[in-house]
BAGU-638116 format. One record per residue (C-alpha): residue number from 1; residue in one letter; x, y, z. Coordinates in steps of 0.02 Angstrom, whole numbers, plus 50000, padded with zeros to 5 digits. Layout:
BAGU-638116
+-----+------+-------+-------+-------+
! pos ! code !     X !     Y !     Z !
+-----+------+-------+-------+-------+
! NUM !    A !     X !     Y !     Z !
...
+-----+------+-------+-------+-------+
***
This chain:
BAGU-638116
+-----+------+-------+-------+-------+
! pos ! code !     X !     Y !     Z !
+-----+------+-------+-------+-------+
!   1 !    X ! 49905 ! 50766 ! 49886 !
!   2 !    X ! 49928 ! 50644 ! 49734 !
!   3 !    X ! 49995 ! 50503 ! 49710 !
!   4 !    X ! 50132 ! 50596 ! 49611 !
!   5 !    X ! 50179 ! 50686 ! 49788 !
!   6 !    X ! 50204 ! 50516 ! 49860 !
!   7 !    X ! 50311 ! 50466 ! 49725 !
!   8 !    X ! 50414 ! 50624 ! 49740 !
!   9 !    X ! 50413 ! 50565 ! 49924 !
!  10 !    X ! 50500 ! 50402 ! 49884 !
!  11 !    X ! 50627 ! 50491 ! 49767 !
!  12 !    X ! 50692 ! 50617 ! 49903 !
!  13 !    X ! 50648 ! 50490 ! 50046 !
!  14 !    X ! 50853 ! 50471 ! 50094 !
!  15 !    X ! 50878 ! 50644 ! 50084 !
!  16 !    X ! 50737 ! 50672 ! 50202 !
!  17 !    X ! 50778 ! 50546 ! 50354 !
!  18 !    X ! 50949 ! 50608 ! 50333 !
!  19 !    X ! 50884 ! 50809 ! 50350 !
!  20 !    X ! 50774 ! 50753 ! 50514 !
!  21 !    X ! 50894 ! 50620 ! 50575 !
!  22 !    X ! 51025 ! 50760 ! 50576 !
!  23 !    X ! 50924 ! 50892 ! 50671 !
!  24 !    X ! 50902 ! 50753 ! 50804 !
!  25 !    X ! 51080 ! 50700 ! 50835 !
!  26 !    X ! 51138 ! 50895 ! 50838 !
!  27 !    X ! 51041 ! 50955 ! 50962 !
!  28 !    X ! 51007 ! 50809 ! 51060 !
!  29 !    X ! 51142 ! 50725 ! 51140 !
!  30 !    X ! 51125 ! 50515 ! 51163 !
!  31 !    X ! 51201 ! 50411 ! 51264 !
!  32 !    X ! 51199 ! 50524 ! 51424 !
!  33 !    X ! 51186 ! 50451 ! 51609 !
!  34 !    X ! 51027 ! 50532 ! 51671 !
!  35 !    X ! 50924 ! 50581 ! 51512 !
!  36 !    X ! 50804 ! 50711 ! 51597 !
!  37 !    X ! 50635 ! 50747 ! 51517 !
!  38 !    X ! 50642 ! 50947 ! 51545 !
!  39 !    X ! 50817 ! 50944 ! 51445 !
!  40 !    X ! 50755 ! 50865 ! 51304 !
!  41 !    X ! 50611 ! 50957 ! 51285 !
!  42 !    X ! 50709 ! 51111 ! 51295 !
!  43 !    X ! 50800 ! 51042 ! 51143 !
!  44 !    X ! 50655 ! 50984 ! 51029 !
!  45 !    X ! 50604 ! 51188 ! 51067 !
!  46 !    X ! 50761 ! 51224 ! 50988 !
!  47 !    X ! 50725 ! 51097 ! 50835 !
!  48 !    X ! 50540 ! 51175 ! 50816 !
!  49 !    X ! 50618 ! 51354 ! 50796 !
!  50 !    X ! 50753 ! 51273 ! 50663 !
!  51 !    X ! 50622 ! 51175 ! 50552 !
!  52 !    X ! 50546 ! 51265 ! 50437 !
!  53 !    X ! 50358 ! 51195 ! 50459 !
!  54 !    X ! 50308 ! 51049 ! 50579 !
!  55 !    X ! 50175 ! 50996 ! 50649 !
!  56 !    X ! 50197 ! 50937 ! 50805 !
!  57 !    X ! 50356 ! 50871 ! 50907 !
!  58 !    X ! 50320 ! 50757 ! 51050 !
!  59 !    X ! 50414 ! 50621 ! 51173 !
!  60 !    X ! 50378 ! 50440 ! 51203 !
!  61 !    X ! 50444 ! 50326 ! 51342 !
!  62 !    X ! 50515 ! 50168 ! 51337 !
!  63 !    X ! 50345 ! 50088 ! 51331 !
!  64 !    X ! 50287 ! 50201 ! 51196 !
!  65 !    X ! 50172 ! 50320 ! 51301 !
!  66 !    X ! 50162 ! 50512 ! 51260 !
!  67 !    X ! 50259 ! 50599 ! 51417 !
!  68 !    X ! 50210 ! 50778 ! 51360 !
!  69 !    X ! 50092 ! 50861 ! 51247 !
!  70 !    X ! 50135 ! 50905 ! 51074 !
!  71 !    X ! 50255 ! 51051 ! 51041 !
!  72 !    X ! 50161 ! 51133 ! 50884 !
!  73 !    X ! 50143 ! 51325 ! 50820 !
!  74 !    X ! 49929 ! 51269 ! 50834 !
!  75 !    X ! 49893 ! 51295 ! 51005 !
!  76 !    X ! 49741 ! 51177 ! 50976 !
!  77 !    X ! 49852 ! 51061 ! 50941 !
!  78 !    X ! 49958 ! 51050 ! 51095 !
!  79 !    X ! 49878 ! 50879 ! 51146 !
!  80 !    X ! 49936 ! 50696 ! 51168 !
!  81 !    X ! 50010 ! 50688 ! 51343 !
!  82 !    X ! 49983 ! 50498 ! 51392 !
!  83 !    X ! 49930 ! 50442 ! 51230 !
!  84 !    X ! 49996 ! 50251 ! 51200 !
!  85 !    X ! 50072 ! 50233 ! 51046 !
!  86 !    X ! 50161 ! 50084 ! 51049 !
!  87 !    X ! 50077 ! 50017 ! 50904 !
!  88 !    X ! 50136 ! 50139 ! 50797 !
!  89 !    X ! 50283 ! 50094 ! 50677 !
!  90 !    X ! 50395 ! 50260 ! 50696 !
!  91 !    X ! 50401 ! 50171 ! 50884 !
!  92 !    X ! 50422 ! 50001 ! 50863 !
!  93 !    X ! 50536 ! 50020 ! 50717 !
!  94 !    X ! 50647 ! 50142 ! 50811 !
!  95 !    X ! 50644 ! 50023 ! 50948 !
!  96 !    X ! 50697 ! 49860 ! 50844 !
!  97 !    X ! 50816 ! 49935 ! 50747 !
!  98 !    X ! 50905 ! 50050 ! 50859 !
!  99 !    X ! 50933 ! 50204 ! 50740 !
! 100 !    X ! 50818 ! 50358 ! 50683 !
! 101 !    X ! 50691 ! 50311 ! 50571 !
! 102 !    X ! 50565 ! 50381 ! 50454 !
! 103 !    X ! 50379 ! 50312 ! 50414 !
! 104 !    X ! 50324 ! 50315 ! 50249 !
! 105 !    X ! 50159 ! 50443 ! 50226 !
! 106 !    X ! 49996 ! 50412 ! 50335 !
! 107 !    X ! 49831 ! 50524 ! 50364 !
! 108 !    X ! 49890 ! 50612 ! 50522 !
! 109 !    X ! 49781 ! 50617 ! 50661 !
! 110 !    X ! 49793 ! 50813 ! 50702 !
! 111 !    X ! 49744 ! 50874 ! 50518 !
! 112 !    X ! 49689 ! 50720 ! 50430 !
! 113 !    X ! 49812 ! 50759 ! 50291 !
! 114 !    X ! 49969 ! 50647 ! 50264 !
! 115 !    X ! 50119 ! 50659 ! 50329 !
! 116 !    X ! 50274 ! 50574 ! 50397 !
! 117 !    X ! 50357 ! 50543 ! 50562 !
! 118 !    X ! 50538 ! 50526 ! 50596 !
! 119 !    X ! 50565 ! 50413 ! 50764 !
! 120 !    X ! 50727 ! 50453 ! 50858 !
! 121 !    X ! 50773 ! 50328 ! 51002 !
! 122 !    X ! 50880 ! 50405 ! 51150 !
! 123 !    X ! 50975 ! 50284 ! 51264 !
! 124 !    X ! 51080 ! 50317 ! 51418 !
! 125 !    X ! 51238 ! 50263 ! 51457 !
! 126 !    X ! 51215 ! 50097 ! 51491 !
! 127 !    X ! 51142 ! 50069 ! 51313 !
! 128 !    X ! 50965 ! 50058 ! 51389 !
! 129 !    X ! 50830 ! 50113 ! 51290 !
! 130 !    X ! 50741 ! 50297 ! 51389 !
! 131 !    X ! 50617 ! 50374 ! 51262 !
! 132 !    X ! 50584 ! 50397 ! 51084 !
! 133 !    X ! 50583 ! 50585 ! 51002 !
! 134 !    X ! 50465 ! 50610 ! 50889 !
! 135 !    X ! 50422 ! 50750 ! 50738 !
! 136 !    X ! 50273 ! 50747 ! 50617 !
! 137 !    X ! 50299 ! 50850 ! 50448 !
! 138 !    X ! 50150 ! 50874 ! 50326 !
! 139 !    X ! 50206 ! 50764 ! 50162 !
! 140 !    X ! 50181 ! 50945 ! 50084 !
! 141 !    X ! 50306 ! 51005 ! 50192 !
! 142 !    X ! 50430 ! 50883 ! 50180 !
! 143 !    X ! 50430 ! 50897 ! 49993 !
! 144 !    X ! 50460 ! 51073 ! 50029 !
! 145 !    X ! 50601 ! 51043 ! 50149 !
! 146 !    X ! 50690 ! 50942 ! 50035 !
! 147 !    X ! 50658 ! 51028 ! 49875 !
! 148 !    X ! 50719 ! 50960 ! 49716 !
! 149 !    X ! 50800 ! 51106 ! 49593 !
! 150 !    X ! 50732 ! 51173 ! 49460 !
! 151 !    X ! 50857 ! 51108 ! 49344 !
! 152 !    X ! 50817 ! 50921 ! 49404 !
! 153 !    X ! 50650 ! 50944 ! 49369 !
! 154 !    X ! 50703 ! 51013 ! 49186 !
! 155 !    X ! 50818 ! 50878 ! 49173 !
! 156 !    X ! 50710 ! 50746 ! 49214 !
! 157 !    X ! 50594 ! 50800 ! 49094 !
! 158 !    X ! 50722 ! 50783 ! 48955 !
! 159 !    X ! 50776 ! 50605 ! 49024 !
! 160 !    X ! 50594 ! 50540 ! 49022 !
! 161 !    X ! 50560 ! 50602 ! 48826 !
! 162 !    X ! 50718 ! 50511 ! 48794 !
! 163 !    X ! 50705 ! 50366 ! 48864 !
! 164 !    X ! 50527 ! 50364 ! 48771 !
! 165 !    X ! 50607 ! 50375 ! 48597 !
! 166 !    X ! 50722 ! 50217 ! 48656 !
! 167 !    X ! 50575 ! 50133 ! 48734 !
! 168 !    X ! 50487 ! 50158 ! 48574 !
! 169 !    X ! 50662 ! 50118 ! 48436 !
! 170 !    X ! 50684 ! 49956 ! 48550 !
! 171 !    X ! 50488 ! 49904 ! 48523 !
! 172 !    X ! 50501 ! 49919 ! 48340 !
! 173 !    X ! 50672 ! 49821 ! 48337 !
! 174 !    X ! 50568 ! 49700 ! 48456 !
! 175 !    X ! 50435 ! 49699 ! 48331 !
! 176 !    X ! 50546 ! 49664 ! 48169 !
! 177 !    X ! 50631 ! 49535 ! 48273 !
! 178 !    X ! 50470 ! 49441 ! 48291 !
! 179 !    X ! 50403 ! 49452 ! 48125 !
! 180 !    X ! 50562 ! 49396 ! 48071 !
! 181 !    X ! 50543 ! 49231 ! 48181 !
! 182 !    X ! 50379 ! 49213 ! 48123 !
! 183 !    X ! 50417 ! 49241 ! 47945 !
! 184 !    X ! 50532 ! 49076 ! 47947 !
! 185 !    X ! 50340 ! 48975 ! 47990 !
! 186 !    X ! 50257 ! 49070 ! 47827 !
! 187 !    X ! 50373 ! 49053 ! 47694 !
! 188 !    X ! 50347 ! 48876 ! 47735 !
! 189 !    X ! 50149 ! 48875 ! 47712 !
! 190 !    X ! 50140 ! 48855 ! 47907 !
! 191 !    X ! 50188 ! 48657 ! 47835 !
! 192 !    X ! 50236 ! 48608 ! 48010 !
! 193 !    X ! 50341 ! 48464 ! 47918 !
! 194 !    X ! 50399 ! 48561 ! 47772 !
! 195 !    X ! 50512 ! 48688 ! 47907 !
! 196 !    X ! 50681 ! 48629 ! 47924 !
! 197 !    X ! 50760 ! 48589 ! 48084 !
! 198 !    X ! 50901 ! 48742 ! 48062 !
! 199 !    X ! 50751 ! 48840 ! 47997 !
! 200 !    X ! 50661 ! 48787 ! 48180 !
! 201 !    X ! 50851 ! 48840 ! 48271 !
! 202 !    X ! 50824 ! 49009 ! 48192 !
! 203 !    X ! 50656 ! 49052 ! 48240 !
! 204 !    X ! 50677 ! 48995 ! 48436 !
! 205 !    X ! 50828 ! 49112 ! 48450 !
! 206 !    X ! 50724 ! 49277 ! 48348 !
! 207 !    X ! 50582 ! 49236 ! 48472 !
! 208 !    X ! 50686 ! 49227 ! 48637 !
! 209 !    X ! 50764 ! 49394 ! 48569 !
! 210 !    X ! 50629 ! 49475 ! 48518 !
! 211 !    X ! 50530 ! 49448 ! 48710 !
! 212 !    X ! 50699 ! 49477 ! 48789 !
! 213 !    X ! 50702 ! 49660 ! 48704 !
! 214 !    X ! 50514 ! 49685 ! 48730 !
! 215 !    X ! 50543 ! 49656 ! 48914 !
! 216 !    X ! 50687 ! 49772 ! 48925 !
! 217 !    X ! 50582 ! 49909 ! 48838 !
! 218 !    X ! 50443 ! 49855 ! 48975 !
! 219 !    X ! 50547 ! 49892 ! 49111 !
! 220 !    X ! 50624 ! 50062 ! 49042 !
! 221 !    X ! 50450 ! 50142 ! 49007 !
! 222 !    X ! 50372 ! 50080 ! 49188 !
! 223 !    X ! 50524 ! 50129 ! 49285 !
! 224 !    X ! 50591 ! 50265 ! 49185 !
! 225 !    X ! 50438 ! 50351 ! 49106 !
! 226 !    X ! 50306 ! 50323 ! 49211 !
! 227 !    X ! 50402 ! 50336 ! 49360 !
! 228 !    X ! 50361 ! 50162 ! 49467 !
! 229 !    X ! 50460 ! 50171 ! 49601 !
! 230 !    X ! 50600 ! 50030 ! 49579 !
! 231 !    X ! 50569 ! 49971 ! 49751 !
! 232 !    X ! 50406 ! 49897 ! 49751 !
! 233 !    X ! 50438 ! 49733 ! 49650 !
! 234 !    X ! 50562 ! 49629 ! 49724 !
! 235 !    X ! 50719 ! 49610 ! 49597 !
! 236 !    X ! 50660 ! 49791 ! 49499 !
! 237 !    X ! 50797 ! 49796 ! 49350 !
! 238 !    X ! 50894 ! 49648 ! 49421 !
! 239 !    X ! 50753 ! 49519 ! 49356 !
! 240 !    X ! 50745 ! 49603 ! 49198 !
! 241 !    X ! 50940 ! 49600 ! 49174 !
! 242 !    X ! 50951 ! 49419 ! 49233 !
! 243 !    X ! 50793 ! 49379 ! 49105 !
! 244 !    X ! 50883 ! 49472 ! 48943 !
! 245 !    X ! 51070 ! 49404 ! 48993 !
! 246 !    X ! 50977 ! 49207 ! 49022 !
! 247 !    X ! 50884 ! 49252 ! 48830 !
! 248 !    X ! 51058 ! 49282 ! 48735 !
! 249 !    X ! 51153 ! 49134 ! 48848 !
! 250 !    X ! 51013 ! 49036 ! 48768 !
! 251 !    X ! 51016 ! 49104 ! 48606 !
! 252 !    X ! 51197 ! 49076 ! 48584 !
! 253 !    X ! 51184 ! 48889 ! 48641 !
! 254 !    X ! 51062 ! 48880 ! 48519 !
! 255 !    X ! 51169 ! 48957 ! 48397 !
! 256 !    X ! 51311 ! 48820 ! 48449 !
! 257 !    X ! 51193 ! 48674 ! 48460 !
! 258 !    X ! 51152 ! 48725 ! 48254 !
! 259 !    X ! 51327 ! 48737 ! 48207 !
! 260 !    X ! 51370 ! 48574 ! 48266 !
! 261 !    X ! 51221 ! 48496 ! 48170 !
! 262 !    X ! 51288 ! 48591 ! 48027 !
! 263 !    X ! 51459 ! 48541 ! 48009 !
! 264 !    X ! 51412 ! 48366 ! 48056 !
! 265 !    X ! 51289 ! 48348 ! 47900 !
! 266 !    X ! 51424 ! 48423 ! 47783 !
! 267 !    X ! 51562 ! 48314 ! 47856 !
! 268 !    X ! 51678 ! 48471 ! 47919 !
! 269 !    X ! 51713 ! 48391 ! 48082 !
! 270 !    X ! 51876 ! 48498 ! 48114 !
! 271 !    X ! 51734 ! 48663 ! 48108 !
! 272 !    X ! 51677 ! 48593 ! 48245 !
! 273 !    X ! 51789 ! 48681 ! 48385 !
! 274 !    X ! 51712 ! 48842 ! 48339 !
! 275 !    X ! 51541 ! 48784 ! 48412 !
! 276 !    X ! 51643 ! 48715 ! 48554 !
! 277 !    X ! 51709 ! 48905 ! 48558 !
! 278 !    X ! 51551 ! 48972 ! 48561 !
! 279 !    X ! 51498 ! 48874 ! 48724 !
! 280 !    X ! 51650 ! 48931 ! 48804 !
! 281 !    X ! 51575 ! 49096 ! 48775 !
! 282 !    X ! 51419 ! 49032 ! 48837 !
! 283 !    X ! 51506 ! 48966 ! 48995 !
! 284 !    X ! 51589 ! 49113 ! 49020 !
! 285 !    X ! 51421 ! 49233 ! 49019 !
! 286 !    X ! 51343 ! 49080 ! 49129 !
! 287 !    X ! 51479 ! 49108 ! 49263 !
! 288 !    X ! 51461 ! 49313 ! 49251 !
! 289 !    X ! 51266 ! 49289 ! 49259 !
! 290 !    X ! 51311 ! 49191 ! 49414 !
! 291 !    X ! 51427 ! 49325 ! 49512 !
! 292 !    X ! 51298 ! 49455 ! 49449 !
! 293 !    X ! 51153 ! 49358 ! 49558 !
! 294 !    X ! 51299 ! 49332 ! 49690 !
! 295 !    X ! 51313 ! 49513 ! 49712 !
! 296 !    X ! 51135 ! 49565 ! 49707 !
! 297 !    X ! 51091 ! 49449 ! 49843 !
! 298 !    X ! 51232 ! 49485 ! 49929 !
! 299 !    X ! 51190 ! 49684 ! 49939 !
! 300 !    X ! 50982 ! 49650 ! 49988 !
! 301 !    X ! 51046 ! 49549 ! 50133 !
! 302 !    X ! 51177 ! 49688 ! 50182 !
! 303 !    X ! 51031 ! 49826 ! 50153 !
! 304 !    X ! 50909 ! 49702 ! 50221 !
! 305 !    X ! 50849 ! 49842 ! 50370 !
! 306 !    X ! 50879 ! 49994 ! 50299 !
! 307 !    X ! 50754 ! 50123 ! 50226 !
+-----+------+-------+-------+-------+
***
């Protein structure tokens, strides 16, 4: 197993809880008044013979202790029976939040190698918590499982040499940007008082563009090219759109702030609505930028508990 596997992992991880999740709920029935221990068991016998490679299926209690040993095609492996594990997070996480879960991948303790467990709690009637079903799949196997087409693997081949060739266009624009900010500092002898206050105006907003672009072309070549998942920084993409939007809001008040000096020093004081233009445009990005952030924050506290 790589690192690459796990990644792979994360990209079909929905598609995976939703696979297990649904074996669960169709052939074990929640919410009946006497959950009985030999009837579920005679279902997860029915799951093991639908999966197409496991490695073990086992029950918890309400406390988290193993009721039975594991059902596995390894005969050696048909241990566990009063095992606690309550500390483990396909249990507690099941418990706390009510709904089948899946862990992310861990060395198993049968074969050492990693794999994942999907928890599923089972209440009774009375919406009290009885036991939680359990099923450990190799990470090889779940990749398996869940296979990704050959033609998504071809296509997302293609999308990663293209969005290299944009990566690298938007660097050199980034690049020609800059110089062209710095440029403004040589022509003047790097005379700090020789440079022009419009002159300074200029080179602020080719600078804030310029590391506004590189950090967009960052962001596409980590997330895009080399494949980081988009999950493990908080914000992902949002912080980088919020950064580049907040670089051209203050580029164009920049850009307003010069016009004004402008037409004030050549006395064409009726010019001056189209700066005041110009900030309404600012305003108005300031106020989009605004319901953007809205939104975002809005979803990650809607999606706060799920996978």
């Amino acid at each position: 197993m790589t690192i690459r596997d796990i990644q792979r992992f994360s990209d079909i991880r929905y598609q995976a809880r939703a696979y297990l999740c649904y074996l669960f709920t169709r052939n074990i029935k929640n919410g009946m008044p006497k959950p009985e221990l030999e009837q579920i068991l005679l279902q997860l016998d029915k799951i093991a013979h639908e999966v197409e490679s496991f490695q073990a299926l086992y029950i918890l209690d309400a406390k988290g202790e193993q009721l039975s040993d594991n059902i596995c095609a390894d005969p050696k492996f048909a241990i566990g029976k009063g095992t606690n594990r309550s500390n483990k997070s396909y249990f507690y996480r099941a418990v706390k939040e009510g709904r089948c879960v899946l862990t992310d991948p861990y060395p198993s303790a049968l074969t050492n190698d990693l794999c994942v467990t999907a928890g599923f709690p089972l209440y009774d009637d009375k919406k009290k918590l009885c036991y939680v079903v359990c099923i450990d799949i190799s990470l090889e196997d779940i990749l398996k499982i869940i296979k990704i087409n050959r033609l998504d693997g071809v296509f997302g081949v293609f999308s990663k040499v293209v969005y290299t060739f944009f990566a690298i266009a938007l660097l050199l624009v980034s690049s020609v940007v800059f110089f062209h900010g710095i440029e403004i500092f040589s022509l003047n002898g790097f005379n700090i008082s020789a440079i022009k206050m419009e002159e300074m105006f200029k080179a602020t907003i080719l600078l804030t563009l310029s590391l506004a672009i590189f950090d967009l072309v960052k962001t596409i070549f980590e997330e895009e090219v080399l494949g980081r998942s988009k999950k493990s920084e908080s914000g992902g993409i949002h912080k980088t759109m919020v950064r580049f939007l907040g670089s051209i809001v203050i580029a164009l008040a920049i850009e307003a702030l010069m016009l004004v000096f402008k037409f004030a020093a050549q006395g064409e004081t009726e010019n001056i609505i189209y700066a005041v233009y110009l900030l309404g445009g600012v305003t108005f990005l300031l106020i989009g930028l605004s319901i953007y952030l809205y939104l975002v924050n809005k979803k990650k506290v809607k999606n706060g508990c799920a996978d």
